[in-house]
C-alpha positions in Angstrom: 74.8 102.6 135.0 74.1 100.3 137.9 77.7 100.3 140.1 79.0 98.2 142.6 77.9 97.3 145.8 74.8 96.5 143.8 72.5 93.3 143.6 72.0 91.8 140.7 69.9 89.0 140.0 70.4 85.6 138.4 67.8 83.5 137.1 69.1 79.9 136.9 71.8 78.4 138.8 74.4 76.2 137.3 77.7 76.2 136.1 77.0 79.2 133.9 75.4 81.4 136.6 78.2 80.3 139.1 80.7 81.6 136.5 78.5 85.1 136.3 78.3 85.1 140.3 82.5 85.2 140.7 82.4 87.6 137.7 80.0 90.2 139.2 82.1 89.2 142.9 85.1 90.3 141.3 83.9 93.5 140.0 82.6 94.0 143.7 78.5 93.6 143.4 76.3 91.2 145.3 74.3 88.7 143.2 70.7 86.7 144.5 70.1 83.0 142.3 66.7 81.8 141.7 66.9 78.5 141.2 64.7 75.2 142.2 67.8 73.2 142.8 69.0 73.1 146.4 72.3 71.9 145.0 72.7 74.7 142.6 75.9 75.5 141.8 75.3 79.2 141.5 73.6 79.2 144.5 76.0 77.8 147.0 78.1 81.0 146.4 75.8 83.6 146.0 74.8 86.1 149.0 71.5 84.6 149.0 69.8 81.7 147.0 65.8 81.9 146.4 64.9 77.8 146.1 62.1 78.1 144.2 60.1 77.2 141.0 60.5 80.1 138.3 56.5 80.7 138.7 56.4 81.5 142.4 55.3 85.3 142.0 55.4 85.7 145.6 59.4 84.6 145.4 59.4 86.8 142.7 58.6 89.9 143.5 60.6 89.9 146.7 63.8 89.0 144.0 62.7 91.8 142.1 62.8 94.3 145.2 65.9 93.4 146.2 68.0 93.0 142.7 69.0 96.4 140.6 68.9 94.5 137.7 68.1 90.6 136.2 69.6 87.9 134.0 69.7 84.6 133.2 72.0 81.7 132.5 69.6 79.3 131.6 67.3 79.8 128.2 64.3 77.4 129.3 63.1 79.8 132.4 60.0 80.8 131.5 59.5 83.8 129.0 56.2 85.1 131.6 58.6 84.7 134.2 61.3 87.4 132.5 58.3 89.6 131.3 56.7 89.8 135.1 59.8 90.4 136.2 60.4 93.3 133.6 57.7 95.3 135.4 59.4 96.2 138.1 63.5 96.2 137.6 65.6 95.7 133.9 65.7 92.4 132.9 68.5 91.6 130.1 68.3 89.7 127.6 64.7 90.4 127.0 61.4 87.6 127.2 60.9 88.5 123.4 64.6 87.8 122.7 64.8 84.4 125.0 61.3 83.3 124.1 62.3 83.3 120.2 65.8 81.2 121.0 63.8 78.9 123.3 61.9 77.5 120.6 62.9 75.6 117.8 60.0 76.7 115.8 60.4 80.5 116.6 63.8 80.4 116.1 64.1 78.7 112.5 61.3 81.0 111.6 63.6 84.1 112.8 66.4 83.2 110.5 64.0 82.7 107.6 62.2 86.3 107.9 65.2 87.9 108.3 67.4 86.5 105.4 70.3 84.7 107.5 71.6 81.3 106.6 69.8 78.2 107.8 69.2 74.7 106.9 66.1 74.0 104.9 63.2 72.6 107.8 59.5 72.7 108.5 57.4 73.2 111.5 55.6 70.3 112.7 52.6 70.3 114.9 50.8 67.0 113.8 51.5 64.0 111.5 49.7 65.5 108.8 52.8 68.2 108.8 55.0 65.3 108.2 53.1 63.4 105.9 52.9 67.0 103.7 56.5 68.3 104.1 59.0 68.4 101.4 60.0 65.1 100.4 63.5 66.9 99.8 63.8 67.4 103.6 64.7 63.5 104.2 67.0 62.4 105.6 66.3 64.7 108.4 66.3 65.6 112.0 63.5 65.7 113.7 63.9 67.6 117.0 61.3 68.7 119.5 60.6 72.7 119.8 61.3 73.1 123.3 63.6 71.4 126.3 65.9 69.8 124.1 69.6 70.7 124.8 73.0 68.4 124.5 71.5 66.0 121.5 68.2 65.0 123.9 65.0 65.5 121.9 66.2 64.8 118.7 65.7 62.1 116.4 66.9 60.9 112.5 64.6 60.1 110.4 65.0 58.7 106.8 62.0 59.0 105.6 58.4 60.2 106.5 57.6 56.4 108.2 60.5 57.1 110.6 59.4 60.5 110.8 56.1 59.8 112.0 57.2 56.8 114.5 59.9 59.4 115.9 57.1 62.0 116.4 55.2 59.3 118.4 57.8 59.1 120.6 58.1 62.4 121.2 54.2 62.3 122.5 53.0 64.3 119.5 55.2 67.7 120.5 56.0 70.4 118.5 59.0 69.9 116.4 60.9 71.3 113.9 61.9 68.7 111.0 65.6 69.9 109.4 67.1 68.2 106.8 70.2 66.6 107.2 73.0 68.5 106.1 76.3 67.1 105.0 79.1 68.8 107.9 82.7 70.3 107.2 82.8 71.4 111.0 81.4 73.0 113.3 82.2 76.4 114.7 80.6 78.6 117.1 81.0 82.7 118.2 80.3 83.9 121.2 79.6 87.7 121.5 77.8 90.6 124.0 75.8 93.4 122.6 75.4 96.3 125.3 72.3 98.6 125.5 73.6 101.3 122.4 74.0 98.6 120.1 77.4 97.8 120.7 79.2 94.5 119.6 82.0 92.7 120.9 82.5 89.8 119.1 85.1 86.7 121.1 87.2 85.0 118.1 85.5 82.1 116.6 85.9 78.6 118.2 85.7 75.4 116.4 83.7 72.7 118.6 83.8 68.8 118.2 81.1 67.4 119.9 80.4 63.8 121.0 76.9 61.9 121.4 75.5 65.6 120.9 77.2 67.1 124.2 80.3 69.6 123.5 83.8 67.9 123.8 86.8 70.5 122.8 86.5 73.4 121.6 89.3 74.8 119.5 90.3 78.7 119.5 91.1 79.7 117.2 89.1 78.0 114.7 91.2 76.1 112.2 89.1 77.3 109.4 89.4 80.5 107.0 89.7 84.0 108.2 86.9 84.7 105.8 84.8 81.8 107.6 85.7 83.0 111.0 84.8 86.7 109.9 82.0 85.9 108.4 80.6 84.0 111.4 81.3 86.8 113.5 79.5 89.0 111.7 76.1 87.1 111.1 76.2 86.5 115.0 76.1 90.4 115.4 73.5 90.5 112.6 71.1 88.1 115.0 71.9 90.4 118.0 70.8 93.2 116.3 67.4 91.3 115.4 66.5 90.5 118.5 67.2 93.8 120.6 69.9 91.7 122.4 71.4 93.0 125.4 73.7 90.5 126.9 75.9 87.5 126.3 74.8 85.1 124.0 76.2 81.9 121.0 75.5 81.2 118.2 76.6 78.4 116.6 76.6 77.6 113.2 77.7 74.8 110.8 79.8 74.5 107.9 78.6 72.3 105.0 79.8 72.0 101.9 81.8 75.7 102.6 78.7 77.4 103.1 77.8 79.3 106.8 74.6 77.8 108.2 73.2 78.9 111.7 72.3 75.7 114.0 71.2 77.7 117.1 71.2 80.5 119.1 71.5 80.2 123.4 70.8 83.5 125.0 73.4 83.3 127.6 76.6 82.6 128.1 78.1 80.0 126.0 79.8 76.2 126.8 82.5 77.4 123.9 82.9 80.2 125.7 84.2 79.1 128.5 87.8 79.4 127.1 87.5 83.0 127.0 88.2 82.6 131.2 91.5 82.1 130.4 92.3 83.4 127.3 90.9 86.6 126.7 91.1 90.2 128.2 87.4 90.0 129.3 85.7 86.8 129.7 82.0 85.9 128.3 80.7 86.4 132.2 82.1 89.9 132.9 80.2 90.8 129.7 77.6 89.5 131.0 78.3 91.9 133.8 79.0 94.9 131.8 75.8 94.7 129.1 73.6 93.9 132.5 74.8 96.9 134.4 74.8 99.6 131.0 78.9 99.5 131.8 81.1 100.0 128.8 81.7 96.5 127.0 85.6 95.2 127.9 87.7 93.7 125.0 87.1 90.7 123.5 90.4 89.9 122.1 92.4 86.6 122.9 95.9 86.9 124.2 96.5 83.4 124.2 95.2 80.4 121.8 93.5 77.6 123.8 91.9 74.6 123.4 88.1 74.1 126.0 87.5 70.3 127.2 84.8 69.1 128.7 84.9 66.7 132.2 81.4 64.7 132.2 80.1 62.6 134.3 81.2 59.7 133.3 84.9 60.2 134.4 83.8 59.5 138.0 83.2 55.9 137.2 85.6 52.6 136.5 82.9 50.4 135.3 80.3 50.7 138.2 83.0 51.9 141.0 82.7 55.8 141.8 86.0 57.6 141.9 87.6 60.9 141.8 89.4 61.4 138.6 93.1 61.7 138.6 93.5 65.4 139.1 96.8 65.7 139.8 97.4 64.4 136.4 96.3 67.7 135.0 97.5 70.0 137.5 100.6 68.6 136.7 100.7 71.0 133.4 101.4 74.5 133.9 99.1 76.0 131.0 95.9 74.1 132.0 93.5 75.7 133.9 91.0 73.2 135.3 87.4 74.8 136.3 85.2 72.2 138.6 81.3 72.9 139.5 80.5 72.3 142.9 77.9 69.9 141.2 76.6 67.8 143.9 76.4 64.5 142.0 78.3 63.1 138.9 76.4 61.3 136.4 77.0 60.4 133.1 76.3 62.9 130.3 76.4 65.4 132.7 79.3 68.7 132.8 80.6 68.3 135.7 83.6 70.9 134.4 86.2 71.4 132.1 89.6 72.3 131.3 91.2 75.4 129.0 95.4 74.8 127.8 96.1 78.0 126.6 99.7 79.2 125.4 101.1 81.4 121.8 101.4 78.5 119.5 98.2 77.0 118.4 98.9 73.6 117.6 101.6 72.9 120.5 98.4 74.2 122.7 96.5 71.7 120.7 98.9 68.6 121.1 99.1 69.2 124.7 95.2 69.4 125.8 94.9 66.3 123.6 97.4 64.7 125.9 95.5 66.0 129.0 92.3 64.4 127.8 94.0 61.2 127.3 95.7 61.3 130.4 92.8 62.0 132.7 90.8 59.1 131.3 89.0 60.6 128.0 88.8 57.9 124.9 88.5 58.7 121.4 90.5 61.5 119.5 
């Protein structure tokens, strides 16, 4: 076990590493961010903040000499970055793990050789991929293998013309071409998997997202126990696959009542962030816990909540930049609003969110509805 006063070390440093930083705070260890961002969020709070690209070895190894241990909250640091670091102190989750979840390619490929539900796609690495891939893929989605995250990247395509234009425009990258599936809802699970193989799974959330970026996440999932069991357990199956040690989501689709796995982040989760709030041990102390070989805390929910998210866009009343009408949600008892430090609010862009937990699920449900109306959210 690696105990407090400790310093552990974060690669990547925004909202999700600031979450980790007051987790690993509370539980009385020091914590160093590496992170290129002189605004990171992370990093404003940390004892110290290495402002640096992921590939400067000399930055590197002093992190490494001065952390006990290594993770990351961000799934696009490089995988040779995790595996130098590896050399010298325990890095968790692994480069193998992360480098097979940070590409699209890898990744579909995983669920395929190891017999867990996924959408039919192909690899492509050239035009001649599309022009030869199952005619039964289109309508598809063509999205590129690496960087793309909140509905960037991605493409749909009808048919193999659009195909081929939309791989144009993606400069000729890798991609991954999945066909299109026809969605019930979409559900994610959350879980951390400590060095012995232990699971603890969070319940399973229901997320509604907009233009591709997370809007509300519901917990718990209006969908079957059998669903949300079933989730659960495939998630741990993936964990296992990879050797994972950490926090990670998985989220998954639901289409036509059949479980499908959309992705996997190896870190903590956006539709996790209710667990803050409304469970015994939140996703970022178990990141904590698997890090540091500590005993994983319980998962369970003692409340049921409902996870919105605050992007950029609030800040602005056509082109006039303003503060959002805070006092508007503080105004509820059971909301719990979570802000950044972000140093500049654009649109798209999570600048925090809000949790309304309480013991009745859809009185929990009507009033974070009401919230998100109130502070200047449209649509339902």
């Amino acid at each position: 076990m690696i105990l407090p006063p400790a310093t552990l070390g974060m690669l990547g440093g925004g909202q999700l590493g600031r979450f980790f930083v007051t987790a690993a705070h509370e539980m009385g260890y020091q914590v160093w961010v590496l992170d290129p961002d002189k605004n990171s969020p992370a990093g404003q709070i940390a004892e110290r903040h290495f402002c640096v690209d992921y590939n400067d070895y000399a930055a590197l190894d002093e992190f490494a000499a001065g952390c006990a241990a290594i993770t990351t909250e961000f799934e696009n640091v490089p995988a040779d970055t995790l595996d130098y670091l590896a050399k010298f102190v325990p890095v968790r989750p692994s480069a193998a793990a992360v480098g097979i979840c940070q590409n699209r390619i890898a990744e579909k490929s995983f669920l395929r050789d190891n017999d867990l539900p996924h959408g039919p796609f192909a690899a492509i690495r050239s035009e001649d991929d599309i022009r030869h891939a199952d005619s039964t893929l289109f309508p598809a989605i063509l999205k590129v293998a690496r960087f793309g995250y909140d509905g960037k990247g991605q493409a749909t395509v009808n048919n193999r013309e659009e195909a081929l234009l939309a791989f144009g425009r993606f400069k000729g990258e890798a991609c991954v071409l999945e066909q299109r599936l026809t969605l019930d809802y979409e559900v994610s699970v959350v879980l951390a998997r400590d060095e012995q193989g232990r699971v603890a799974c969070f319940p399973t959330g229901e997320n509604q997202h907009t233009n591709g970026i997370l809007d509300v996440s519901i917990v718990p999932a209006r969908a079957s126990a059998c669903v949300r069991s079933d989730a659960e357990e495939v998630a741990a199956r993936i964990a296992e696959k990879l050797g994972y040690i950490g926090t990670m989501g998985v989220e998954f689709f639901i289409s036509r009542g059949q479980l499908i796995v959309n992705e996997m982040a190896p870190r903590p989760h956006n539709s996790g962030h209710y667990t803050v709030d409304a469970c015994i041990t939140n996703q970022f102390e178990q990141q904590v816990r698997a890090l540091c070989g500590l005993p994983l805390g319980e998962a369970r929910a003692h409340s049921a909540a409902v996870m919105v998210n605050l992007l950029g866009d609030l800040w602005y009343n056509g082109e006039h930049y303003r503060e959002p009408d805070w006092a508007s949600l503080h105004a509820m008892p059971n909301l719990k609003l979570h802000l950044y430090g972000k140093h500049h609010a654009r649109p798209g862009r999570k600048m925090g969110h809000f949790t309304v937990i309480g013991d009745n699920a859809e009185a929990v449900q009507k009033a974070a509805l009401a919230a998100r109306a109130a502070i200047g959210i449209k649509g339902e």
